[in-house]
C-alpha angles and dihedrals in degrees: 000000000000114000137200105273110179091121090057115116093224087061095242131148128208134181134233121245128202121247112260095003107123121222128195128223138189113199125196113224106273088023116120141177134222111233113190101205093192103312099336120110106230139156152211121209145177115243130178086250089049136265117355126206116208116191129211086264098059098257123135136202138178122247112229113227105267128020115015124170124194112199144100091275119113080225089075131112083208104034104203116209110290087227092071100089095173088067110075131235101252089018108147133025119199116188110196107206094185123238082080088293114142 
């Protein structure tokens, strides 16, 4: 979900998105975007070996071309900490189309 931030200290401003609606993005190589899951900063990012997830906590991983949830279920492809409870259990899907296209 991205999420109004005027209020932010870094200045930044994110959208919300509606649930289930599907968005498409093109990213240039280097070129990132800031994904706000709840109340956690994350971000997704194009990388030479393809789209990178960074969680709040810093850690990265790398999306598979095709299908990629992000959530607390055992079931994800990025499993988030067990302990946020705010963040669902299937809360994010990310489909990685390849060329840098999500």
């Amino acid at each position: 979900m991205f999420e109004p931030l005027e209020n932010e200290k870094d200045g930044s401003k994110l959208e919300r998105m509606p649930k289930g609606e599907a968005i498409t993005a093109i990213l240039a190589p280097g070129e990132g975007i800031d994904v706000r899951l709840s109340k956690h900063a994350c971000k997704l990012s194009a990388r030479n070996d393809g789209i990178q997830f960074t969680d709040q906590a810093g850690r990265t991983y790398t999306t598979g071309k095709g299908r990629n949830i992000v959530g607390r279920d055992a079931v994800s492809n990025i499993i988030m900490e067990p302990t946020l409870q705010d963040i669902s259990w299937l809360h994010l899907v990310i489909e990685n189309f390849g060329d840098n296209t999500l």
